[in-house]
mmCIF entry with sequence, helices, sheets and N, C-alpha, C, O atoms, coordinates in Angstrom:
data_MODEL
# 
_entry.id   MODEL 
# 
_entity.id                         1 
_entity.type                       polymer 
_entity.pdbx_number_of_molecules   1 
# 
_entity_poly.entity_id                      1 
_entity_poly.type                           'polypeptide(L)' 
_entity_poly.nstd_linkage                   no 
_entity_poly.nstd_monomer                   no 
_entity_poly.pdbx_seq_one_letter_code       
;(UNK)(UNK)(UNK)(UNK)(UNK)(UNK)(UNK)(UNK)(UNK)(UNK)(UNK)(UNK)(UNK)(UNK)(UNK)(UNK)
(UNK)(UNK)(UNK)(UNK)(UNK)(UNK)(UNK)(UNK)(UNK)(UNK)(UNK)(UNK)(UNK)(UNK)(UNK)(UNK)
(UNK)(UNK)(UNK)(UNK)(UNK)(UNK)(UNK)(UNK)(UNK)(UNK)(UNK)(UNK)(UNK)(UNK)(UNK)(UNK)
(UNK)(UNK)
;
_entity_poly.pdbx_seq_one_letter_code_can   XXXXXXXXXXXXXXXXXXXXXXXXXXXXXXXXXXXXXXXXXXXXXXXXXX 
_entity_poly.pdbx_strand_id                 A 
# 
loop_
_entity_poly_seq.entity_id 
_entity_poly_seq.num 
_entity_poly_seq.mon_id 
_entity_poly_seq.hetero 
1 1  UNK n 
1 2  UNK n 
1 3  UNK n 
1 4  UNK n 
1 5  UNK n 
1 6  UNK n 
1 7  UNK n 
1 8  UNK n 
1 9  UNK n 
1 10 UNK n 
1 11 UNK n 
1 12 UNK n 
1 13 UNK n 
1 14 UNK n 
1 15 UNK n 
1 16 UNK n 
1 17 UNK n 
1 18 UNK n 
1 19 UNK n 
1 20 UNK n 
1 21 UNK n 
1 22 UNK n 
1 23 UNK n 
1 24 UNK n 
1 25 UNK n 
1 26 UNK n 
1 27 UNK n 
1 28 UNK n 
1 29 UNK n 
1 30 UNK n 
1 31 UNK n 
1 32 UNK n 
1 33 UNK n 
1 34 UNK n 
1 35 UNK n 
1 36 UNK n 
1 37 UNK n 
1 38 UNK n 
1 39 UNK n 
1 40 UNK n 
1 41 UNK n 
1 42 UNK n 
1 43 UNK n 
1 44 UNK n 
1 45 UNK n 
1 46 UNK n 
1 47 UNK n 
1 48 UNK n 
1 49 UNK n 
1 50 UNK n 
# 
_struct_asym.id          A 
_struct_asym.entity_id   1 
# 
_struct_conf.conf_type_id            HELX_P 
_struct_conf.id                      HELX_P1 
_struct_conf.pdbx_PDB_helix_id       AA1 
_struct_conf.beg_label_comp_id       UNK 
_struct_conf.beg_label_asym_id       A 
_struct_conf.beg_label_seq_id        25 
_struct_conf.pdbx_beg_PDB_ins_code   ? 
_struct_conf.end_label_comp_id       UNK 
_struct_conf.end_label_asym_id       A 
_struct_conf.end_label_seq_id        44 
_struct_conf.pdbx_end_PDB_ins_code   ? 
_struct_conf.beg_auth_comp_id        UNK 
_struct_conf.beg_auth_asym_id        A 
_struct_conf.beg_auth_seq_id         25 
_struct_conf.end_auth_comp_id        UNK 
_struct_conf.end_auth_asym_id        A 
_struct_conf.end_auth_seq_id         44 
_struct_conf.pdbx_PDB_helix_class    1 
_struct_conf.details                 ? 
_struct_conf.pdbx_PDB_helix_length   20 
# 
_struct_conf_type.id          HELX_P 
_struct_conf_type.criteria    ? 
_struct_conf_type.reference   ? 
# 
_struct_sheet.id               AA1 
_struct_sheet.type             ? 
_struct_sheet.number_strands   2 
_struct_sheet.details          ? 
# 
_struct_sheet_order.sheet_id     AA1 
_struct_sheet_order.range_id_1   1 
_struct_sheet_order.range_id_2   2 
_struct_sheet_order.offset       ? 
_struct_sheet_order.sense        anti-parallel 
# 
loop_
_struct_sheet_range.sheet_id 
_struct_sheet_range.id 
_struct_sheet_range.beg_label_comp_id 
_struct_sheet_range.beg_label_asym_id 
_struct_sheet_range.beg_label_seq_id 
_struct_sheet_range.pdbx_beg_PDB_ins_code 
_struct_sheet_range.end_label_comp_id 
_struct_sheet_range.end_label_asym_id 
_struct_sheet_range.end_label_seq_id 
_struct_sheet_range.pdbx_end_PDB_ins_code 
_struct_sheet_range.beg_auth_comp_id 
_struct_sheet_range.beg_auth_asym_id 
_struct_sheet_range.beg_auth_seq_id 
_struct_sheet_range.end_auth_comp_id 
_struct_sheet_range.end_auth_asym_id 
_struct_sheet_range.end_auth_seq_id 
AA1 1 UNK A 2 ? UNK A 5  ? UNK A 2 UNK A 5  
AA1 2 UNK A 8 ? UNK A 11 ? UNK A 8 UNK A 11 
# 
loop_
_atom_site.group_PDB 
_atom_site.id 
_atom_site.type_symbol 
_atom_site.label_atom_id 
_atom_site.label_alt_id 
_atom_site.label_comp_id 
_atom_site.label_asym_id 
_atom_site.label_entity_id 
_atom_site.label_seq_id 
_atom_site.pdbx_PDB_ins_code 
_atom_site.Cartn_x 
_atom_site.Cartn_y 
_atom_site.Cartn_z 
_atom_site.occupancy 
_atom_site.B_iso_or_equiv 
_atom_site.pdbx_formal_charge 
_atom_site.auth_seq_id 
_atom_site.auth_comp_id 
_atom_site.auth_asym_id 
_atom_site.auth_atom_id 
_atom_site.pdbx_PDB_model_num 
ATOM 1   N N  . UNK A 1 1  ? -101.532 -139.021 -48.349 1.00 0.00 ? 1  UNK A N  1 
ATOM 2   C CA . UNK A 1 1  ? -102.128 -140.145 -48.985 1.00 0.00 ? 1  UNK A CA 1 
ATOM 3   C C  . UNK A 1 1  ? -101.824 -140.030 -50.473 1.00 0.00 ? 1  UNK A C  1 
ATOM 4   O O  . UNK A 1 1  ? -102.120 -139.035 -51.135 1.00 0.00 ? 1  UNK A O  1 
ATOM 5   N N  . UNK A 1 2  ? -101.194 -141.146 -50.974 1.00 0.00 ? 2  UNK A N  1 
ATOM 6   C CA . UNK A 1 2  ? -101.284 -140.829 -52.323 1.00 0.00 ? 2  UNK A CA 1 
ATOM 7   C C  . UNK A 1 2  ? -101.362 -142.709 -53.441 1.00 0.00 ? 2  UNK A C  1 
ATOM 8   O O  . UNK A 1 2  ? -100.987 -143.864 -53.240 1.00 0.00 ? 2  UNK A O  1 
ATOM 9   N N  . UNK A 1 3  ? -101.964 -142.069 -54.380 1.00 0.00 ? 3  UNK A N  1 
ATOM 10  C CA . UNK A 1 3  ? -102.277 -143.587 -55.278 1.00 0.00 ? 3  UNK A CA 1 
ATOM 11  C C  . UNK A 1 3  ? -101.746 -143.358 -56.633 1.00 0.00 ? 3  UNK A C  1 
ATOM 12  O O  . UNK A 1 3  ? -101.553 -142.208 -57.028 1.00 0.00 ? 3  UNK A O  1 
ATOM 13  N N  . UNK A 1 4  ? -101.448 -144.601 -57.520 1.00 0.00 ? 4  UNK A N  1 
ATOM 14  C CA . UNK A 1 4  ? -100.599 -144.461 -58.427 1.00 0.00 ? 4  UNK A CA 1 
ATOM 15  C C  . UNK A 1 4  ? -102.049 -145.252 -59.230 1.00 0.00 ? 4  UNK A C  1 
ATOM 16  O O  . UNK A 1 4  ? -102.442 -146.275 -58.670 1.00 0.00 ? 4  UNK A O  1 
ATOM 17  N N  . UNK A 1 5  ? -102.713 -144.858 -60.326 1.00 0.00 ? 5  UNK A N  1 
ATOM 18  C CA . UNK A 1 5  ? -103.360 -145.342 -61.372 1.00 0.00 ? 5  UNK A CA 1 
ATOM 19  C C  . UNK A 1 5  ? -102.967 -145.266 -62.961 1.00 0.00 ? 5  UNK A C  1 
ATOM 20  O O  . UNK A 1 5  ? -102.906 -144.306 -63.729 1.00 0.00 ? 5  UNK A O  1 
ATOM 21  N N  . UNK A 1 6  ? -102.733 -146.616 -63.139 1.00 0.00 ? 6  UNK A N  1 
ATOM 22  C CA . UNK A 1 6  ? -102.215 -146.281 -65.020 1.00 0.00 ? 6  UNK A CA 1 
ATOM 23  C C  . UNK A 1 6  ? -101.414 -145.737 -65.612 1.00 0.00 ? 6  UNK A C  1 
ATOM 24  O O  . UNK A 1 6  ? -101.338 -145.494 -66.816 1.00 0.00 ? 6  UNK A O  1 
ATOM 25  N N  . UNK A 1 7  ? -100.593 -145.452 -64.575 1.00 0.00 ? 7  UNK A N  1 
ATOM 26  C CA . UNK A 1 7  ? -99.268  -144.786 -64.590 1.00 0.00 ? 7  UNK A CA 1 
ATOM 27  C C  . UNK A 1 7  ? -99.169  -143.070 -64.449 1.00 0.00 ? 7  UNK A C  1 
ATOM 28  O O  . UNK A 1 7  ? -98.242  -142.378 -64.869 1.00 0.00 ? 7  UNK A O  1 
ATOM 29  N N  . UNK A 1 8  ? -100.275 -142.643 -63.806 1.00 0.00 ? 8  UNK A N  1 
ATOM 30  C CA . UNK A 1 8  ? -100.241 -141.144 -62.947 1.00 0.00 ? 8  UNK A CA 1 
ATOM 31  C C  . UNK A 1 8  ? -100.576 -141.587 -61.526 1.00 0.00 ? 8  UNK A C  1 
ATOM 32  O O  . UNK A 1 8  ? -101.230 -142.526 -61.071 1.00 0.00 ? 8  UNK A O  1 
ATOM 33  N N  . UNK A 1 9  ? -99.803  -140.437 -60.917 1.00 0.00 ? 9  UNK A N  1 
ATOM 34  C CA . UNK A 1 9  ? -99.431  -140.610 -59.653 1.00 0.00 ? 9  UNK A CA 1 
ATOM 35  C C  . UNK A 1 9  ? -101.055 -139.220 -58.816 1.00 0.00 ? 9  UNK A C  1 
ATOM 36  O O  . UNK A 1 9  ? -101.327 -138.059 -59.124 1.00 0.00 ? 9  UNK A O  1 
ATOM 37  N N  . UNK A 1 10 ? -101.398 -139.737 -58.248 1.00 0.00 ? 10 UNK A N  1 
ATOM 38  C CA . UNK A 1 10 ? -102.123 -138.128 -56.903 1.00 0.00 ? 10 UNK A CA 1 
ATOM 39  C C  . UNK A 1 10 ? -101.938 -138.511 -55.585 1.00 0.00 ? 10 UNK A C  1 
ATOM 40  O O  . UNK A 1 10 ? -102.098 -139.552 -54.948 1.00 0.00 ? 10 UNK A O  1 
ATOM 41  N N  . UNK A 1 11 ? -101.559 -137.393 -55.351 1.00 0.00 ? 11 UNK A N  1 
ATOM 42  C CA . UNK A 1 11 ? -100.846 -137.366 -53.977 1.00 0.00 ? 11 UNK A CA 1 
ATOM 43  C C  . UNK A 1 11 ? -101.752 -136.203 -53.058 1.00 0.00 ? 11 UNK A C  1 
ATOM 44  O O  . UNK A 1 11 ? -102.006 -135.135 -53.614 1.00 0.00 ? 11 UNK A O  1 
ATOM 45  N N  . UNK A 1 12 ? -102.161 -136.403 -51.848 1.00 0.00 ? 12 UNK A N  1 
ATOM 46  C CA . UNK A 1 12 ? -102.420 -135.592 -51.022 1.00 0.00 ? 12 UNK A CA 1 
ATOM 47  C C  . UNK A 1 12 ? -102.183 -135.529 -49.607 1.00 0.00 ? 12 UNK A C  1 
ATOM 48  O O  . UNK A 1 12 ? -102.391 -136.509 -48.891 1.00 0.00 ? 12 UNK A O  1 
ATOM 49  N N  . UNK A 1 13 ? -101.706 -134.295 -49.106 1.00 0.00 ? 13 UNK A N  1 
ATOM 50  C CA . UNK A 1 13 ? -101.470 -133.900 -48.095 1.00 0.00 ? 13 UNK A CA 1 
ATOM 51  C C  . UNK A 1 13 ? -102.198 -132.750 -46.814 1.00 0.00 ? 13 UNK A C  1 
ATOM 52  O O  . UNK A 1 13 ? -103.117 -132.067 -47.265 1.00 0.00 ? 13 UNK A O  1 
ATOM 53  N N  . UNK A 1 14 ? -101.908 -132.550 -45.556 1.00 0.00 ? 14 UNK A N  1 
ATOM 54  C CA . UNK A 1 14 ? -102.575 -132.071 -45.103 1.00 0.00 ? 14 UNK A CA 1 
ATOM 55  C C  . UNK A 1 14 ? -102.235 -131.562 -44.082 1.00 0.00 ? 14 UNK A C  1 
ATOM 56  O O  . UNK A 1 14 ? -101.966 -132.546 -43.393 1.00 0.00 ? 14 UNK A O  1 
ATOM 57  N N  . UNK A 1 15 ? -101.983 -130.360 -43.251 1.00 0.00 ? 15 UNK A N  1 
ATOM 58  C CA . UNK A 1 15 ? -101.072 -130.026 -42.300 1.00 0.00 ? 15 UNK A CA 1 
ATOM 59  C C  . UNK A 1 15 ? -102.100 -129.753 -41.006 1.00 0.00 ? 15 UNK A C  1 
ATOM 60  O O  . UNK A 1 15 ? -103.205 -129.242 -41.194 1.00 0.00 ? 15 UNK A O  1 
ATOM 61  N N  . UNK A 1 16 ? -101.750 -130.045 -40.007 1.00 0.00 ? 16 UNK A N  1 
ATOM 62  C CA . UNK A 1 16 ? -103.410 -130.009 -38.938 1.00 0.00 ? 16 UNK A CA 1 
ATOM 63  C C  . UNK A 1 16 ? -102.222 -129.443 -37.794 1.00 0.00 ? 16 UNK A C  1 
ATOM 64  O O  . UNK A 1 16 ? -101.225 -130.148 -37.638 1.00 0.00 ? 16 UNK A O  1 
ATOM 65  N N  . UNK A 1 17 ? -102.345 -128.241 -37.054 1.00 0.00 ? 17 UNK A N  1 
ATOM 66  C CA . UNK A 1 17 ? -101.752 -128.299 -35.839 1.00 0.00 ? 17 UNK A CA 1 
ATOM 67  C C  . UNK A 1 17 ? -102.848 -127.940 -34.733 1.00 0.00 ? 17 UNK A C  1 
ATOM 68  O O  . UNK A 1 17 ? -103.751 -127.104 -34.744 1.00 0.00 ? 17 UNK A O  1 
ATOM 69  N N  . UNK A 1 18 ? -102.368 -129.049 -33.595 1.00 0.00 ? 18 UNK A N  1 
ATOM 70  C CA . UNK A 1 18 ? -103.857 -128.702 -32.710 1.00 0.00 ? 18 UNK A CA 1 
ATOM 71  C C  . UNK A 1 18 ? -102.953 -128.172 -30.949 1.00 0.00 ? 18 UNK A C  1 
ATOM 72  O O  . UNK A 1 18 ? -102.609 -128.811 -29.955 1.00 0.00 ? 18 UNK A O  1 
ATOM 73  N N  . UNK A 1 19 ? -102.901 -127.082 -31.251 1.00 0.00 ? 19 UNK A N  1 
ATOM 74  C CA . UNK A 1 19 ? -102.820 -126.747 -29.745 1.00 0.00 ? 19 UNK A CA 1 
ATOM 75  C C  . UNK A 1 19 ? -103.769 -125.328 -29.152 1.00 0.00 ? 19 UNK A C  1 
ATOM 76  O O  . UNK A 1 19 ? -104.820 -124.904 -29.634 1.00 0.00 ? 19 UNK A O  1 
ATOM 77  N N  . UNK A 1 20 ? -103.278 -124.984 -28.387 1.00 0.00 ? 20 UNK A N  1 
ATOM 78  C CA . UNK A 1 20 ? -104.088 -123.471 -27.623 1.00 0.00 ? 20 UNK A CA 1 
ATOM 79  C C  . UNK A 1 20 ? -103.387 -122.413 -28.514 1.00 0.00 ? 20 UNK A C  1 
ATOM 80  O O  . UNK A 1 20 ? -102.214 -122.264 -28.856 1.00 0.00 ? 20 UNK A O  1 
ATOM 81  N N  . UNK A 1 21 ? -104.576 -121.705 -28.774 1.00 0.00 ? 21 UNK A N  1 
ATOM 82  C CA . UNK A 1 21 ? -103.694 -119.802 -29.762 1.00 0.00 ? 21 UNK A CA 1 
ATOM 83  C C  . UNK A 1 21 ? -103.169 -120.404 -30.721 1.00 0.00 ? 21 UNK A C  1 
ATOM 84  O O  . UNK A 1 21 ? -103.014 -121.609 -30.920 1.00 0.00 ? 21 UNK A O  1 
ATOM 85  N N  . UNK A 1 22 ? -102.808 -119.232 -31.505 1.00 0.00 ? 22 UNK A N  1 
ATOM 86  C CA . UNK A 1 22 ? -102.281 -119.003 -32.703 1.00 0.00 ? 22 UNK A CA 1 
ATOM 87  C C  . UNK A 1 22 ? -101.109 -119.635 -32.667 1.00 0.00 ? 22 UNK A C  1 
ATOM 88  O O  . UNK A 1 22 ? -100.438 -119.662 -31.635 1.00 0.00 ? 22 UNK A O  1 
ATOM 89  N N  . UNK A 1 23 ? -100.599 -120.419 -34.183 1.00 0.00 ? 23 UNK A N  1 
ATOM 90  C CA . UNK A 1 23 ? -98.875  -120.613 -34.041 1.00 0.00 ? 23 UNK A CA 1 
ATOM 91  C C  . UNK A 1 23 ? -97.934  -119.302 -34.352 1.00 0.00 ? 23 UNK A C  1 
ATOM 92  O O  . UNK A 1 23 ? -98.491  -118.577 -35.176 1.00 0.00 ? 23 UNK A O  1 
ATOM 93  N N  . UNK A 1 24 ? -96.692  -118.812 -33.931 1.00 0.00 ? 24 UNK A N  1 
ATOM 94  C CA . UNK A 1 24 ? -96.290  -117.747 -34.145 1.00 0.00 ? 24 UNK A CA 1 
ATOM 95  C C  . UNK A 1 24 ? -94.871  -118.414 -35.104 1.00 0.00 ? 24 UNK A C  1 
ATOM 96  O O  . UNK A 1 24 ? -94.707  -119.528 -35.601 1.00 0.00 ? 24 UNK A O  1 
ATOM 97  N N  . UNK A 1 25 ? -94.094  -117.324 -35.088 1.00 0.00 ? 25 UNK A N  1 
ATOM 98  C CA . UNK A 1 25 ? -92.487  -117.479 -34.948 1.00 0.00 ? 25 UNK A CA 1 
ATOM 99  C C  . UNK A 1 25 ? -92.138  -118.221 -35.934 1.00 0.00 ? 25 UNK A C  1 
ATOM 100 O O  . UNK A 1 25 ? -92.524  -118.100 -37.097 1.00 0.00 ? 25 UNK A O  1 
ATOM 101 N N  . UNK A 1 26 ? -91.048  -119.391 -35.304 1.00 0.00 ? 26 UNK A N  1 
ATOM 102 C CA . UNK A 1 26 ? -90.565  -119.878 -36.926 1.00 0.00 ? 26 UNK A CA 1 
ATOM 103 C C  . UNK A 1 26 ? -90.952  -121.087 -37.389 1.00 0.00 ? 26 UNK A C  1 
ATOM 104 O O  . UNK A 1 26 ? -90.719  -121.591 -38.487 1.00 0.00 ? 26 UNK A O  1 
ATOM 105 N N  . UNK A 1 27 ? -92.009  -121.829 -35.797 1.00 0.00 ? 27 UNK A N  1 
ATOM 106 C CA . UNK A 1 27 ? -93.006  -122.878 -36.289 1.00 0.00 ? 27 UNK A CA 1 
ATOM 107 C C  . UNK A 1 27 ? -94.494  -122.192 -37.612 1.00 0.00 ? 27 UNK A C  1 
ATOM 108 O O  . UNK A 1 27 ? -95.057  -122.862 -38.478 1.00 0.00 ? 27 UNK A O  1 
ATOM 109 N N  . UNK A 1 28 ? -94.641  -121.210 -37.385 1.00 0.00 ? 28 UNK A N  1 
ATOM 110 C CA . UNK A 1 28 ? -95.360  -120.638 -38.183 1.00 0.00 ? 28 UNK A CA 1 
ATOM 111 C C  . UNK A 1 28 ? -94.700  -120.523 -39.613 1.00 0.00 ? 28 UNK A C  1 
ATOM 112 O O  . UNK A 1 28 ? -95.282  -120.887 -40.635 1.00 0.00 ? 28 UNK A O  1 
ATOM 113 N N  . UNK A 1 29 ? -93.225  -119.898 -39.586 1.00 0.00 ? 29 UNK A N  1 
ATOM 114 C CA . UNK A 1 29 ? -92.670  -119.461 -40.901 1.00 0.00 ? 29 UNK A CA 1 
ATOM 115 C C  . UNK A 1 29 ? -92.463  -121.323 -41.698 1.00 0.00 ? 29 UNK A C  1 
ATOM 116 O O  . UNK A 1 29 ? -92.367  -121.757 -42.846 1.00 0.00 ? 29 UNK A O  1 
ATOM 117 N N  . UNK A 1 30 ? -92.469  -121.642 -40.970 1.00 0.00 ? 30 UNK A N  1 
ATOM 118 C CA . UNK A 1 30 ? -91.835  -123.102 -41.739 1.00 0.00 ? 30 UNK A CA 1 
ATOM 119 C C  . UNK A 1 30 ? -93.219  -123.589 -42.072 1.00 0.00 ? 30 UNK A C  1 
ATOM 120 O O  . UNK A 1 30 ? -93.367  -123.867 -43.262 1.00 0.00 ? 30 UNK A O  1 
ATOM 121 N N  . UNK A 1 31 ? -94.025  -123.716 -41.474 1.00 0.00 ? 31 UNK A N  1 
ATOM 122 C CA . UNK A 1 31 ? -95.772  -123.966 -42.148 1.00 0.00 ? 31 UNK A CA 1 
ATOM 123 C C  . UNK A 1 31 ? -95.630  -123.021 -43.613 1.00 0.00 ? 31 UNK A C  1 
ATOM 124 O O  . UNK A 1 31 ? -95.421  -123.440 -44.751 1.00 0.00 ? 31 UNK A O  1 
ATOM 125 N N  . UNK A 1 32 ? -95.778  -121.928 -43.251 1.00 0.00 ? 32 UNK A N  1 
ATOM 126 C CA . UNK A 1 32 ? -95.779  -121.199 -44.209 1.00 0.00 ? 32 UNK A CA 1 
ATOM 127 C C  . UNK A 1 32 ? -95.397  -121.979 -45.876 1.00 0.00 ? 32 UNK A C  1 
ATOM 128 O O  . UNK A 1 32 ? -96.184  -122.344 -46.750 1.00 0.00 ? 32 UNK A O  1 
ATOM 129 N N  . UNK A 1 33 ? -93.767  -122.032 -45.833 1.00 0.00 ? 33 UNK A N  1 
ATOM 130 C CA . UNK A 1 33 ? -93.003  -122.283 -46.648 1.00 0.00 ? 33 UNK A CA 1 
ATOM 131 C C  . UNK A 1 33 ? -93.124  -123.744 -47.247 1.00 0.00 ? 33 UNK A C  1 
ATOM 132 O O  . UNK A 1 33 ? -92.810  -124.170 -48.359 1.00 0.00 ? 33 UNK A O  1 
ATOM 133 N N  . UNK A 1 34 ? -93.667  -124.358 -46.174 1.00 0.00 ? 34 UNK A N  1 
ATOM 134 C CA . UNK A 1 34 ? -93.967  -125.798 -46.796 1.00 0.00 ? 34 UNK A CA 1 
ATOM 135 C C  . UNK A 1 34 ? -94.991  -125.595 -47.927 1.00 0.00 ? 34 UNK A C  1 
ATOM 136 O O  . UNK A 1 34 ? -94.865  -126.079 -49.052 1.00 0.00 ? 34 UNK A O  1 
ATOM 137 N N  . UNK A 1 35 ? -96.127  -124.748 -47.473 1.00 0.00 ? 35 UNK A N  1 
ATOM 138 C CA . UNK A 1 35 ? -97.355  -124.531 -48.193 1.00 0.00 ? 35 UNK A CA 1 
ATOM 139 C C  . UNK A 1 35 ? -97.034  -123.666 -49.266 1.00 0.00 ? 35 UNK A C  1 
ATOM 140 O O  . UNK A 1 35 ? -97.874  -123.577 -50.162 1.00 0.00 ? 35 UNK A O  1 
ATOM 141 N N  . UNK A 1 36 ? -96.195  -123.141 -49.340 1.00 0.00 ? 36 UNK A N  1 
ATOM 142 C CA . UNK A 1 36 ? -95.731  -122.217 -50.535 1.00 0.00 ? 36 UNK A CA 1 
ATOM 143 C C  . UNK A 1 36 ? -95.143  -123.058 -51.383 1.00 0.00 ? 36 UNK A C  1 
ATOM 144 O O  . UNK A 1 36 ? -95.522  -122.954 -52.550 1.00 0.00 ? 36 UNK A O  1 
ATOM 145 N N  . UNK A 1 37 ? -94.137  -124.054 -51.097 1.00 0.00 ? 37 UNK A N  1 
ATOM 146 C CA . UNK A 1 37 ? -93.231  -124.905 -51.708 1.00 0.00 ? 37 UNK A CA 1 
ATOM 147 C C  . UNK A 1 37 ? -93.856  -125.765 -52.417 1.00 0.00 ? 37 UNK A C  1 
ATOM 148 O O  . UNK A 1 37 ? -93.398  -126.206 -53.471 1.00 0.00 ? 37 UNK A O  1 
ATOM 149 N N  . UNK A 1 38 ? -95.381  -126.227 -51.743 1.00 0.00 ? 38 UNK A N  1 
ATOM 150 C CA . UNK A 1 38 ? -96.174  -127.162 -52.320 1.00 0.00 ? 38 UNK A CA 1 
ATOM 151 C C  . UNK A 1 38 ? -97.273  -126.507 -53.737 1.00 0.00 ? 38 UNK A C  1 
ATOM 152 O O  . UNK A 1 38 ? -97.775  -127.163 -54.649 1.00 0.00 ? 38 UNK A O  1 
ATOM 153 N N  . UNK A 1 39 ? -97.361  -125.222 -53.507 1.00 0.00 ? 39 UNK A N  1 
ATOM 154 C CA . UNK A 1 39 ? -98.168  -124.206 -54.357 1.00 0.00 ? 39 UNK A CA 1 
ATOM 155 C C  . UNK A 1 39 ? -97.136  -124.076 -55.733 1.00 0.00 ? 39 UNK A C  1 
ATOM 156 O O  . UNK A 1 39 ? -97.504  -124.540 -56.812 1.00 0.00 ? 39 UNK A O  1 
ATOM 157 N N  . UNK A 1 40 ? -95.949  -123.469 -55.591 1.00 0.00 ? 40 UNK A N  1 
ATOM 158 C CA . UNK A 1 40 ? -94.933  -123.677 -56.341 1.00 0.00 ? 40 UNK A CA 1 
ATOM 159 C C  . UNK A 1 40 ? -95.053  -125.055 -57.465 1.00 0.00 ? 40 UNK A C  1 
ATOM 160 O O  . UNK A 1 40 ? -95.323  -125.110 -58.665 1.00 0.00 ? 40 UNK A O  1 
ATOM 161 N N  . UNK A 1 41 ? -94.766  -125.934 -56.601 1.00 0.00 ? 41 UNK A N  1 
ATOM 162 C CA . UNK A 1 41 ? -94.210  -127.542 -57.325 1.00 0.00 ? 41 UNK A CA 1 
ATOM 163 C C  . UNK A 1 41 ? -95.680  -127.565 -58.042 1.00 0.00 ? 41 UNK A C  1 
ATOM 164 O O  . UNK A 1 41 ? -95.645  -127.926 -59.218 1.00 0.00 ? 41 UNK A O  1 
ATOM 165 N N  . UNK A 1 42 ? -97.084  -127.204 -57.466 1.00 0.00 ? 42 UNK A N  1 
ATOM 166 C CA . UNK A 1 42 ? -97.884  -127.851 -58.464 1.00 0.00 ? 42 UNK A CA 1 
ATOM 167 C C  . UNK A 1 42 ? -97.857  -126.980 -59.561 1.00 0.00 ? 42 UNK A C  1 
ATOM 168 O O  . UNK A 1 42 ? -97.442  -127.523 -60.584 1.00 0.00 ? 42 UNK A O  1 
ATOM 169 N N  . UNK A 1 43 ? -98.240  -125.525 -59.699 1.00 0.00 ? 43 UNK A N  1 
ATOM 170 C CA . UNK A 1 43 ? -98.311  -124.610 -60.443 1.00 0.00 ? 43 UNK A CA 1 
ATOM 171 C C  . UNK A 1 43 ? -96.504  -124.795 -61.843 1.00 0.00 ? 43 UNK A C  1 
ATOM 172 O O  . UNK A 1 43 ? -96.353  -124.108 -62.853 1.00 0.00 ? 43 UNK A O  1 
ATOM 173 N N  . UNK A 1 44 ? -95.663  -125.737 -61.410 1.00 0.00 ? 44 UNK A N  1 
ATOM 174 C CA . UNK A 1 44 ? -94.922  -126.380 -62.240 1.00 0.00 ? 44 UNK A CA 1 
ATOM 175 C C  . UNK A 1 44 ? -95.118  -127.419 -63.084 1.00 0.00 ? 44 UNK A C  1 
ATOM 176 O O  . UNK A 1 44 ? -94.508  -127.489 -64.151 1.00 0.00 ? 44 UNK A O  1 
ATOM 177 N N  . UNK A 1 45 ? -95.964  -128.303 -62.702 1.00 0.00 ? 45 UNK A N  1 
ATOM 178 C CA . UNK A 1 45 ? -96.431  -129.440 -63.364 1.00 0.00 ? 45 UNK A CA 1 
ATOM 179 C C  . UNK A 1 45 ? -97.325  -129.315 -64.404 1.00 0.00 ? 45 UNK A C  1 
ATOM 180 O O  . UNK A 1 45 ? -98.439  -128.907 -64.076 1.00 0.00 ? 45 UNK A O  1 
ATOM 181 N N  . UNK A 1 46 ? -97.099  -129.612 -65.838 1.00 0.00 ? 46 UNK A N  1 
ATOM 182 C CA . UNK A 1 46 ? -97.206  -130.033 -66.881 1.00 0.00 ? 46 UNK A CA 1 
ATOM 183 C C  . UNK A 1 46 ? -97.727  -131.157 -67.229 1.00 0.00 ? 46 UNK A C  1 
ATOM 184 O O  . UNK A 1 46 ? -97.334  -131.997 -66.420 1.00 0.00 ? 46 UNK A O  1 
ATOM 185 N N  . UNK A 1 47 ? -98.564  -131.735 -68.187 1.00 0.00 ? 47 UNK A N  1 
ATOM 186 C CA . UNK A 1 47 ? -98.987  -132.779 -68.420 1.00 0.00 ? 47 UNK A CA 1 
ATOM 187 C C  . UNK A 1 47 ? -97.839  -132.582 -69.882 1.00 0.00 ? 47 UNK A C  1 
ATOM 188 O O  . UNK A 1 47 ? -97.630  -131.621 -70.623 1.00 0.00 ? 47 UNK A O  1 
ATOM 189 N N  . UNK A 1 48 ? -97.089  -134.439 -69.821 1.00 0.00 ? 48 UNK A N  1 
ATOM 190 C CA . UNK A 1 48 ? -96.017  -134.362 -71.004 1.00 0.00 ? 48 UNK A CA 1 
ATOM 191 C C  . UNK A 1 48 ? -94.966  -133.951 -70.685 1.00 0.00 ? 48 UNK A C  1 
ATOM 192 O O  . UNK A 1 48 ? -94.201  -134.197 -71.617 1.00 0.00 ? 48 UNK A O  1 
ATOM 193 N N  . UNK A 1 49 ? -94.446  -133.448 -69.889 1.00 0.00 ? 49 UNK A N  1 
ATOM 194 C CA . UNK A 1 49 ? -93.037  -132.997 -68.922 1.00 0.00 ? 49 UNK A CA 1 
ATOM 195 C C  . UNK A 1 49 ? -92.705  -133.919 -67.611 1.00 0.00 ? 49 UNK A C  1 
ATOM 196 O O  . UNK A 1 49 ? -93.406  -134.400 -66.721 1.00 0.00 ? 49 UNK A O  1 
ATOM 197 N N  . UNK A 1 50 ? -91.141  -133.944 -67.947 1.00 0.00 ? 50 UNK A N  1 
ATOM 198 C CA . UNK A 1 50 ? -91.011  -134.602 -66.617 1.00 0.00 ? 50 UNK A CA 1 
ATOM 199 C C  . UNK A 1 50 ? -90.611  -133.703 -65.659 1.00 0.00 ? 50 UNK A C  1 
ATOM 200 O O  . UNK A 1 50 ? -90.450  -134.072 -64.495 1.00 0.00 ? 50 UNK A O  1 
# 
């Protein structure tokens, strides 16, 4: 979900997996990395930078 006000943008996201047990393997590693990738990009953002 994300909304654009006055010319800043917020964006949110949300990862839900619903099955039986734990996810393993490389459906797990790719969760992972998304959530890292997304930790990354914010911990980059600057107010005044593009």
């Amino acid at each position: 979900m994300g909304c654009h006000i006055d010319g800043f943008i917020a964006v949110v996201a949300h990862t839900h997996v619903l099955q039986q047990g734990l996810v393993t393997g490389r459906a797990a590693d790719v969760i992972a990395a998304a959530n890292t990738a997304a930790e990354v990009a914010l911990r980059l953002v600057r107010p005044g930078k593009n």
